[in-house]
N, C-alpha and C positions, 0 to 999 in steps of 0.2 A: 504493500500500500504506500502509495506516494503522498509524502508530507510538504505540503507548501512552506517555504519559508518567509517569512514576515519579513517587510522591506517598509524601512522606514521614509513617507512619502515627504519632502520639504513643499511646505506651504507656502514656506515666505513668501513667494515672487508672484503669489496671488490672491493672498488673502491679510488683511491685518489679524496677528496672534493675540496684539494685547488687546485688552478692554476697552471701548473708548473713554477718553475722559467723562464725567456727569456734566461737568459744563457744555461738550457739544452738546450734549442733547436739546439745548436751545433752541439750535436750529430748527427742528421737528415738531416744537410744540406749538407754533404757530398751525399745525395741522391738526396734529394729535387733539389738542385740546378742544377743541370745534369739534373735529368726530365722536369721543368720549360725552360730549353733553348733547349732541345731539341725538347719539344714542342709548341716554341715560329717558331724555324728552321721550321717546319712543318707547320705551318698557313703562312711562308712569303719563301714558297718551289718554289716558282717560282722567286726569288730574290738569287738566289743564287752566285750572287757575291757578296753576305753581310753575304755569311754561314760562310766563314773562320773567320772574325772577329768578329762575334756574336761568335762561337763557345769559338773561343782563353779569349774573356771575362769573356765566362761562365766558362771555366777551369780558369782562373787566380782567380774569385772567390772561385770558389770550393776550389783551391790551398790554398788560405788565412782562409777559414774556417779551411780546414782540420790542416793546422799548429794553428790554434787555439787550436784546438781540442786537440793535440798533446801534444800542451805546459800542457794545462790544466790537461789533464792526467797523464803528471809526475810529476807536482803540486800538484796534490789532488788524483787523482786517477781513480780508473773506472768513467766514468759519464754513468748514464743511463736514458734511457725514457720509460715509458711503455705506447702504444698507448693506447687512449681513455679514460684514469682515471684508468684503471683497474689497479688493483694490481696481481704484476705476482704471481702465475704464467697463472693468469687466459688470461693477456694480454700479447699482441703481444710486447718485448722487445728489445729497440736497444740498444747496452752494448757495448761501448767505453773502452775499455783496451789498454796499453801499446802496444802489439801486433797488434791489431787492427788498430789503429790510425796511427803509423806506417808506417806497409804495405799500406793505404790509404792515407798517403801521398806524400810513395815515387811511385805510381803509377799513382796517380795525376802530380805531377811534369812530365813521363814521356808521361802522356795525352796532358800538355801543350805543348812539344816540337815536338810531334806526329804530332799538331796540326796545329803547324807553317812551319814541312816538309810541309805538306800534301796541303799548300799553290800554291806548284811548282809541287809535285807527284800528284792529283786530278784535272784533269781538269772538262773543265765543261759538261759532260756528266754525269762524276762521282757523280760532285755535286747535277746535278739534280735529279740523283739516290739515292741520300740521304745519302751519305759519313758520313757529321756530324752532320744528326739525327740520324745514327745509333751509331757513336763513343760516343754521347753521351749518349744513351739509353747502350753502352757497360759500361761505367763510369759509370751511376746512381748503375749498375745490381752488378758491381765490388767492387764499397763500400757499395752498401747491403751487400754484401758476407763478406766482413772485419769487420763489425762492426753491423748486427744482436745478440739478444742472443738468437733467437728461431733456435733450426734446422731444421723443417722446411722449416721456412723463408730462410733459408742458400739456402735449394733446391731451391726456388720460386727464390730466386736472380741470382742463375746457370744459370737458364731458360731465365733470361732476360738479361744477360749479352751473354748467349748461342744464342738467336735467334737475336740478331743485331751482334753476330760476321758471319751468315750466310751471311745477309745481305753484309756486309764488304768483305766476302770472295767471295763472286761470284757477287762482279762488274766489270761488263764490259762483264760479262756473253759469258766470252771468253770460249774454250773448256777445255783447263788446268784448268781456275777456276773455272769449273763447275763440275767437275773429284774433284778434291782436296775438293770441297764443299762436296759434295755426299762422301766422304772420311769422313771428317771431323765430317759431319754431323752421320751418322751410327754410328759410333765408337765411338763418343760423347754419341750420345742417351743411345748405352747401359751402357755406363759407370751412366748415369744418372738414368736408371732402376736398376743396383744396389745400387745405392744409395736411391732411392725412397722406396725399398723392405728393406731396412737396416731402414730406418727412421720408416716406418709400424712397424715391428717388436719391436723398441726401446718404441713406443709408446705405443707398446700391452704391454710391461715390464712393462713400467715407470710409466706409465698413464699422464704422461707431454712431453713437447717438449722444455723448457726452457732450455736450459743451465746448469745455475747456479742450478736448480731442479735436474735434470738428476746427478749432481755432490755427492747434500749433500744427496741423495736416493741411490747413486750408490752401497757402501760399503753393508746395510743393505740387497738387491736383490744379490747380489754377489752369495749366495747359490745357488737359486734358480733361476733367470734369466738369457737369452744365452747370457751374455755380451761376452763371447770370441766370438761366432760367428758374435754377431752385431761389433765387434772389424776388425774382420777377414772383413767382406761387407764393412767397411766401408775404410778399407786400400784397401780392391780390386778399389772401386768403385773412392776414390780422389786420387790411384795412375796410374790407367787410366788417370784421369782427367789433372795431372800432367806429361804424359807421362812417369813411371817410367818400368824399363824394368819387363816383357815381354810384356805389354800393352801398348808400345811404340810407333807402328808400325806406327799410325795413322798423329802422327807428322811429318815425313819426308815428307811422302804422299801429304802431304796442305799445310804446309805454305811456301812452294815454288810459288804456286801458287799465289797471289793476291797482290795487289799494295805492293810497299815495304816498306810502313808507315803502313799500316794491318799486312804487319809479323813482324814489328818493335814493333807496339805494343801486338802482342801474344805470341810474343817470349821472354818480355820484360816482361809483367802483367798476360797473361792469366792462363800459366802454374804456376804462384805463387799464384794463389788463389788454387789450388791444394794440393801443399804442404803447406798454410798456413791453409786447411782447416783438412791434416792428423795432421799437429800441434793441433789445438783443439779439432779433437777426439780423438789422440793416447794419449796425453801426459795428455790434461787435463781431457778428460771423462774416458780412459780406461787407466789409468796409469799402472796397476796391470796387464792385459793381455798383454799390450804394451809390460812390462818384458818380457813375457813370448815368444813374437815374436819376440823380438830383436833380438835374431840371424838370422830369415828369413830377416829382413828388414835390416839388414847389407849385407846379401849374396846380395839382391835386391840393393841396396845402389851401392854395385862392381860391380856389372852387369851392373848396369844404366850404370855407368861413364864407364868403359870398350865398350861395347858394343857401347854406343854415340860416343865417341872419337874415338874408329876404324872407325865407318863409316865415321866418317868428314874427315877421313884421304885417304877415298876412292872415293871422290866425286871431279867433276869440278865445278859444279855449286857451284857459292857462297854462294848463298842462303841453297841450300842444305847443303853443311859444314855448316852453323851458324845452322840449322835444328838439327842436331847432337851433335853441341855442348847443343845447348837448352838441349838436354838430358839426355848428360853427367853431367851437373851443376847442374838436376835433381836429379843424386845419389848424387853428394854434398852435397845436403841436406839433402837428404836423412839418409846419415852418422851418422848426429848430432840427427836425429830422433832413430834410431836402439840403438845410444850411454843412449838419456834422461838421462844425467846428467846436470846441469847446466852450463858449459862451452858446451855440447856440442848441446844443445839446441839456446845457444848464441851464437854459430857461426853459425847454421843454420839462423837464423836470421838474422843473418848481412850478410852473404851471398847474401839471399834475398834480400837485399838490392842493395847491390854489380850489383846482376845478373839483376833487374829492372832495373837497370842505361845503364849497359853495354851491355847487349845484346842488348839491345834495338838500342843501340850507333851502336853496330857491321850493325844491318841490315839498318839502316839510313848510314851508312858509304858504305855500298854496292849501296844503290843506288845511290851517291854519283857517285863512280865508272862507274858504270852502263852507268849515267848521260854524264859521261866525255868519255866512252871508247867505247859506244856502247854493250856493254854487258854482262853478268853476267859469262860465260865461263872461266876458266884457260886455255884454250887451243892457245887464241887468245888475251885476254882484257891484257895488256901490256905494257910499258912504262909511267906509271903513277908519278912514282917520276920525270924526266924531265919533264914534264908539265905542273902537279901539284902537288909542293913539301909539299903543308899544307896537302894534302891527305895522304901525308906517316907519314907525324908527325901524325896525329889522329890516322892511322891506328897501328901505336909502340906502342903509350901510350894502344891503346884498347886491344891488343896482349898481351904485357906483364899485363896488367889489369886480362884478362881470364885466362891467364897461371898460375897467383896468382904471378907475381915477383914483384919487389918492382920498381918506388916509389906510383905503383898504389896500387885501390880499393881490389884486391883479393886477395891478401897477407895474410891481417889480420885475415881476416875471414878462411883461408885456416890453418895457423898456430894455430888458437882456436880450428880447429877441430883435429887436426894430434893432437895436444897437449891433448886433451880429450878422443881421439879411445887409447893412449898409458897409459894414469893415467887411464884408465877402462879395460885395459889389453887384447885390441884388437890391438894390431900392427898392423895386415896384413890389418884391416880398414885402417889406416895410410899410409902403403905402396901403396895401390888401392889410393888414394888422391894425393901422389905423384905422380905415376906413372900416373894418369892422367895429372897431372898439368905439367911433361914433354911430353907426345902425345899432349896435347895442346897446346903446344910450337912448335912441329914441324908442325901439322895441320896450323895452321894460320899463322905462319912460312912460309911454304909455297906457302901460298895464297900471302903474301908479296912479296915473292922472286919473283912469275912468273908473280904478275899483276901489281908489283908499284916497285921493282927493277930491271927487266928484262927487257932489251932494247926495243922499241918498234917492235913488227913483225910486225904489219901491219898497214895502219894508219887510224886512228878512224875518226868513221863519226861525226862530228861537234855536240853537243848538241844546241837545240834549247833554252834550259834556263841553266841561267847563276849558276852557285854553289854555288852561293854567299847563300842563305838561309839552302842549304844542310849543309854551315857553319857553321853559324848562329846556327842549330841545336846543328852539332857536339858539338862547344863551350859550350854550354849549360851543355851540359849531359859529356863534359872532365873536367868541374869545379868539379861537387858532387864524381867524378872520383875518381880525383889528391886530393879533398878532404878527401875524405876516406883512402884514402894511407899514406898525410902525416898527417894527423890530426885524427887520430882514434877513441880516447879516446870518443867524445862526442856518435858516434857511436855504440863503445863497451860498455856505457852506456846505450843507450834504450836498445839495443839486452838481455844486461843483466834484465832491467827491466823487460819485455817483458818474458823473459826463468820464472824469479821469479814469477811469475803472472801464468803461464801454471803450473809449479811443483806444486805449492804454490795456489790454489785458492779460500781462504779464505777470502782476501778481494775484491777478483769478486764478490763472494756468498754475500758478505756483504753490495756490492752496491747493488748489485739488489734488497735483501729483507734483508730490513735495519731492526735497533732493533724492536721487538714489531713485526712485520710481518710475520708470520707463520702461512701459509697458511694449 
């Protein structure tokens, strides 16, 4: 009988042996923790008047991770984890950057405040329909997408962030929201099939899906690989995703439709996983093609903000105008994308910032309205400053906030870019930015004049809940506001950081596969 003999196998060169540190695990709980209470919500689904405050806990956690997270990023740097031991690129990696972190916390903060509308907007029907399993399966799916380094895993977290915003979007399974789902949902998908056909593609290239891989291989395949067409899929597929024009259409369409803490927060986070997700193909994987399309994505860039801002300027409904604007703030970013210079990458970024806080403010401030006036129309909702006059202070500060005037949030980040379209010798970029930042002015201008200046015409049916938490919201999201307007500087520091890290990703590459690691 024949005895095998045992052969001792070395792992090192494919697996980490040690433990990882307790402090990585940072990185993770921006996920972890969102899944755990959302599936904590779902075994106690018939208790749902303990969903709102179980929820608000689990976001105030996330919150304090993710600012963990955050700090330690511009501390030390990228943190990363790569699932199960493996050493990437073999394993699945989550990659904590300046950018990342971020956008993951200033989305978080606007999940908290979503959270505590949605106390008075979600009654219990809603709840029972699963309000905040779904917000939170949206959250888990929102910081996968910020803070994976597989792409991939980018797509997987779409999908999950994607199939509880369905859910979100067609409660109450009224006919509007079910129109606006079946909207939403179609034009989503295909935006997701090109992207899914872009990843295929990259991977028949690359032979990896990591990131950081995809980066230090890109130069070498350049001859020979379709990087401009996987460039070209991938701005089709996250400028759908982001509503930028001409694949815009689908946003007006939907987020009118469903409770106004859902389009609070899609109008707020969703469309910025879009544009933070062309941030990391265009600038850091296809830098070199990026060049090359810069002119399309500038003309793309004028057209968003044109095209959004006229429509908002042709609408009654509130909701609709803030639908519009969503779109227009789209080519804002768009701008500093087409520009990839480092100012102008860093006022995209702070932008996003800006536009997470405030639109989100804008559609929580509508329902506000709503709340008080009986309804979302400019033809009739009216005399809101006599009533209530804190409505109209929120509603100036947010106005001049979106318009970019001072002493708010949009200023700063609007003067980074105009200042960067004109040092890279694109004026008429610059002139498209102003010229929106004045139709913006007169859009939401408007809305003020006829629904919170203009005497009452008719008189409103009583709200049955009091404004007092729609406040409570506002306040929230007019601190980081009035913050950013008068206090910039710490701001125009991450965005900077953030830009340097995209240009510059030598020490991403470096966290990920540290010295000695070459796979």
């Amino acid at each position: 009988m024949a005895v095998g003999t045992a052969e001792t196998v070395d792992l090192s060169g494919a697996m980490v042996l040690a433990p990882a540190p307790l402090a990585d695990w940072v990185v993770v709980a921006p996920v972890a923790i969102p899944i755990i209470f959302g599936a904590f919500l779902l075994m106690i689904r018939h208790e749902t008047r303990l969903h709102a405050t179980i929820a608000i806990v689990g976001l105030l956690t996330t919150l304090a991770f993710n600012a963990a997270l955050l700090a330690r990023v511009l501390d030390q740097g990228p943190v990363v984890m790569t699932m199960g031991g493996w050493l990437p690129p073999f394993g699945i990696s989550f990659a904590a950057d300046a950018l990342g972190a971020s956008f993951s916390f200033a989305a978080t903060l606007v999940a908290v405040v979503g959270a505590v509308y949605a106390i008075t907007d979600i009654g219990s029907v809603g709840r029972r329909y699963g309000f905040y399993p779904f917000m939170m399966l949206m959250m888990a799916g929102v910081g996968g997408s910020f803070l994976t380094g597989d792409i991939f895993n980018l797509y997987v977290w779409f999908e999950v962030f994607l199939i509880s915003s369905f859910g979100m979007l067609v409660l109450g399974s009224e006919r509007p929201q079910l129109d606006g789902t079946m909207k939403y949902a179609i034009l989503n998908l295909i935006g997701t099939t090109f992207f899914l056909i872009a990843t295929a593609l990259l991977y028949g290239a690359f032979g990896t899906l990591n990131m950081a891989d995809i980066v230090r291989k890109a130069d070498g395949l350049r001859g020979t690989a379709p990087l401009m067409t996987l460039a070209v899929f991938y701005l089709l597929a996250f400028g759908m995703k982001a509503a930028a024009f001409p694949v815009h259409f689908w946003l007006p369409a939907s987020y009118h439709t469903p409770r106004i803490v859902t389009a609070a927060l899609f109008g707020g986070v969703l469309t910025k996983v879009g544009v933070y997700a062309l941030l990391r193909t265009e600038v850091m994987l296809f830098s070199p093609e990026r060049e090359v399309l810069s002119g399309l994505i500038g003309w793309v860039a004028a057209a968003t903000m044109i095209v959004g801002i006229m429509g908002a300027l042709a609408q009654t409904d509130i909701r609709r105008v803030l639908g519009f604007v969503v779109i227009s703030g789209v080519g804002v970013m768009l701008a500093g994308l087409a520009l990839g210079t480092m100012e102008g990458v860093a006022g995209t970024v702070f932008y996003a910032f800006h536009s997470m806080v405030v639109m989100s403010a804008l559609y929580l401030l509508a329902g506000v309205m709503n709340g008080i006036g009986g309804t979302y129309t400019l033809r009739t909702l009216s005399g809101l400053y006599a009533s209530h006059p804190l409505v109209a202070v929120f509603a100036f500060l947010l106005m001049l906030s979106v318009a970019g005037l001072p002493p708010a949030s949009g200023l700063w980040p609007k003067i980074m870019l105009v200042e960067a379209s004109i040092e890279a010798g694109s004026p008429w970029l610059a002139f498209a930015i102003l010229a929106t930042g004045l139709l913006t002015t007169l859009a939401l201008g408007r809305v003020f004049l006829l629904a919170i200046w203009r005497p009452a015409i008719e008189k409103a049916v009583p709200s049955p809940t009091s404004p007092t938490i729609g406040y409570v919201a506002l306040g929230a999201l007019a601190v980081p506001t009035l913050l950013m307007g008068l206090y910039p500087e710490p701001f125009i520091s991450v965005a900077e950081h953030a830009a340097a890290g995209l240009l510059d990703a030598s020490v991403y590459i470096g966290s990920v596969f540290p010295e000695g690691v070459v796979p």
